[in-house]
N, C-alpha and C positions, 0 to 999 in steps of 0.2 A: 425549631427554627431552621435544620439542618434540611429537614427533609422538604419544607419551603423552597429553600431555595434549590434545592437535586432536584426535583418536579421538575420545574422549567425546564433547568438546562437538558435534562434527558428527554426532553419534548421538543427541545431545539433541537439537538444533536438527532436524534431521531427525524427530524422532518428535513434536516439536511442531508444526510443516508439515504431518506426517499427521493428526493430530488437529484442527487447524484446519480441514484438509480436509475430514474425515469433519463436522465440525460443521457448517459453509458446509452441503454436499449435505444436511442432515438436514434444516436448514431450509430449503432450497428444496424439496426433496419435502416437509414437512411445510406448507408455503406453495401448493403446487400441489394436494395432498390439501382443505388449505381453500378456494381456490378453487374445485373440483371440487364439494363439499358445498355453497356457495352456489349453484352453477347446480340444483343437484337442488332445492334451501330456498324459495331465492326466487321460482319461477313455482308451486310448490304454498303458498306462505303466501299470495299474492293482490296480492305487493309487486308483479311484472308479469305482464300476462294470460301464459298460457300460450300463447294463441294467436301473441306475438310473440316469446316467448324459452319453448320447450318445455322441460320436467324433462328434468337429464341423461338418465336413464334412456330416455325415448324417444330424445333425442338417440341414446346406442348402440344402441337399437334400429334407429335408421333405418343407423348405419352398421356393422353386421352384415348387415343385408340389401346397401346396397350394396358389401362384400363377396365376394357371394355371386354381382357383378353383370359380364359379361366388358367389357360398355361400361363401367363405372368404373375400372376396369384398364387399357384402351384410352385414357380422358381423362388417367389418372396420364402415361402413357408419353406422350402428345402432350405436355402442358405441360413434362415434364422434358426434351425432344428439344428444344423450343425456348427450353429455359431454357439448357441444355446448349449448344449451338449458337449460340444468341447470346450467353453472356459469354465461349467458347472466341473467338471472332471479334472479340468484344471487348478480351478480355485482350492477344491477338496485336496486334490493333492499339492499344491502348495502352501497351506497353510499348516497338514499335517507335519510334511517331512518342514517346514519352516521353526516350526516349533518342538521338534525332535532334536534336529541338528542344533538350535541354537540356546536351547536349556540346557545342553553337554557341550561341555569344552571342547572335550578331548575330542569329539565327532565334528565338532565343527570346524577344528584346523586339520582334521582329517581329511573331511572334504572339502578345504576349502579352494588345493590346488583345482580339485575336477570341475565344480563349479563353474570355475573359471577359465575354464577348458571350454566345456557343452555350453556355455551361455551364450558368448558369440558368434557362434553356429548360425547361418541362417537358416529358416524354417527350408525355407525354399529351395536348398541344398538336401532335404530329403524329400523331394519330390521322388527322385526314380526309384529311391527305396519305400516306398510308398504304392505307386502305381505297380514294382513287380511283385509286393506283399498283396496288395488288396484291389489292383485294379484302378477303374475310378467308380467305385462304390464312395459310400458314407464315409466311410471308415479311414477311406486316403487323408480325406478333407481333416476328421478327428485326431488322426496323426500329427496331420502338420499345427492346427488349431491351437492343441494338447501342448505340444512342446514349443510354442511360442511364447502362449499365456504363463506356462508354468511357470518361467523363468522371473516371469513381470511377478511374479506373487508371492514366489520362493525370496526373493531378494529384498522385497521391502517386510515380510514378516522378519526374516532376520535382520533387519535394521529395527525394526520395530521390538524383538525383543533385547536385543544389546540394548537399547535405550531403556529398561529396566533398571531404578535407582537401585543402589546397591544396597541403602541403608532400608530400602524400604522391604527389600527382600531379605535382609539380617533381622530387620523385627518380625516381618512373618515366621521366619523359623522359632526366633525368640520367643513367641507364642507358641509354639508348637504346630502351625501348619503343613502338614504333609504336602509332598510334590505338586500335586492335582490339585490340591488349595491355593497356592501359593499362584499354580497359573490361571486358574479361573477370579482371584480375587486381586492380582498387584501383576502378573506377565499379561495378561489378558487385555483390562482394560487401559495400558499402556500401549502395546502394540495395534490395538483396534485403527484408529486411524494410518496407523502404516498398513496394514490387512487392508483398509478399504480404497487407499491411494493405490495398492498393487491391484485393488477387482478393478479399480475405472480403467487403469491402465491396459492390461488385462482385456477387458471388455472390449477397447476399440482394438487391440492388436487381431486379437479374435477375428473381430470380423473382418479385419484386412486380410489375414490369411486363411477363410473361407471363403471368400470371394476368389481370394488369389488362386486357390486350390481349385474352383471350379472353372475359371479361367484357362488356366494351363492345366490339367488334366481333363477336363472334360466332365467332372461330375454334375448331377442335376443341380440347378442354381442362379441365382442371377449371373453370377460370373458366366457360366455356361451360354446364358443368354446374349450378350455381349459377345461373346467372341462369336457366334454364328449371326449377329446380326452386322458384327466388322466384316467377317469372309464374306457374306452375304450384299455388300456394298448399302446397307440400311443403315448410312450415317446418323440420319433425325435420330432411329431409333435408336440406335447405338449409345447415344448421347444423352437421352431419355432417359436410358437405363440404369445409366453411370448417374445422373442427376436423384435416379430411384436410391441408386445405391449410398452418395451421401447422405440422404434423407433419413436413411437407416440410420447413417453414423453419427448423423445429430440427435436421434432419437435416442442412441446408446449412451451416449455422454450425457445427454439428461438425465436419464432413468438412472444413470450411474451416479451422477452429483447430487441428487435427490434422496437416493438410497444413504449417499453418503451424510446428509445434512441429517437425515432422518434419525439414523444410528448414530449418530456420533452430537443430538440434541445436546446431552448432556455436558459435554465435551467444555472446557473455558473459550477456546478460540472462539465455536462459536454465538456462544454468550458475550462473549467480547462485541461481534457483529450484530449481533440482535440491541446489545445493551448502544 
């Protein structure tokens, strides 16, 4: 009789979830459509010159031509290689020293002044040490990447392992699990979701500071792209390019929430949302 009547309502509550959904996406596409008709409105009504913010309309024009173009293709794949490349480097080392520092005590109030030291350091404050180490090669850009991301990753693994029940780690010992057990089977799958709230985070800082880095230093990139096509008085294209460049950054945020939904299936929350 129980399961009678649970049928329905999880077929109701399920088909309300759908429709919530479809309604949320209607109006962010119907939000994004209007913003869309604003860029086209307001540099032809005279609200700003066109010559600082171009009618969308050129805007796509200039980026169908750069399309068309094998160096824009070439700037995509360098900025993504070092975007790629420094939060992989990133992620790796903060999830290590994450979970080093925050399974010992003693190290983690050791560091916990410096932490809090280097963390609010802007990336961008080591540009010139960057450019006299390495130039503007690859490597400038992975510098600055590296210790942006790192911090995003380092800090919610350690929120993620403090939130470790206590009792649940007193039975594992109680059983006899050694260190390496204890964090692959009860630190582990606790902290996961903080590990993967730090890669999203992560992920989009990344690419703000590979862009940024190719920008103001000059390395190959979209960034790079952009600022010679600002000197260069190629507003459309300018505009295009920046237009390229959040395209990226919505692509990042997906593949990253997806990743996230993916790994963390098993997870209650979101059993909770699916149920």
């Amino acid at each position: 009789m129980t399961s009678t009547l649970t049928a329905p309502a999880r077929a109701s509550r399920a088909g309300a979830a759908s429709r919530a959904a479809r309604g949320t996406t209607l109006l962010g596409v119907l939000g994004f459509a209007t913003f869309l008709a604003l860029l086209e409105v307001v540099p032809r009504s005279g609200l700003v010159s066109p010559d600082y913010l171009p009618p969308l309309s050129r805007i796509g024009v200039a980026l169908a031509e750069l399309a068309g173009e094998a160096g824009f293709w070439t700037a995509i794949v360098d900025t993504v290689q070092g975007w790629f490349l420094g939060l992989a480097i990133a992620v790796a080392a903060g999830i290590a020293a994450g979970f080093v520092i925050g399974t010992i005590p003693v190290l983690r109030e050791f560091t916990a002044s410096t932490i809090e030291f280097l963390r609010p350091i802007p990336s961008v404050a080591l540009i010139p040490l960057a450019v006299l180490v390495f130039g503007s090669e690859l490597r400038s850009v992975l510098l600055l990447v590296i210790y942006a991301a790192f911090w995003q990753v380092l800090l919610q693994v350690l929120y993620g392992v403090q939130d470790v029940d206590p009792v649940a780690q007193e039975t594992a010992r109680t059983f006899g699990l050694h260190r390496w057990a204890r964090i692959r089977h009860v630190t582990w799958p606790t902290a996961l979701p903080y590990v993967l709230t730090g890669v999203r985070l992560a992920a989009a800082v990344a690419l703000i500071l590979a862009i940024t880095a190719e920008l103001i230093i000059g390395a190959p990139g979209l960034g790079n792209e952009i600022g010679v096509a600002q000197s260069g008085g190629a507003v459309a294209r300018m505009y295009a390019l920046v237009i390229v460049t959040g395209l990226l950054g919505v692509a990042v945020n997906v593949l990253a929430r997806r990743l996230e939904r993916w790994l963390l299936s098993w997870h209650s929350s979101l059993r909770r949302e699916v149920a």
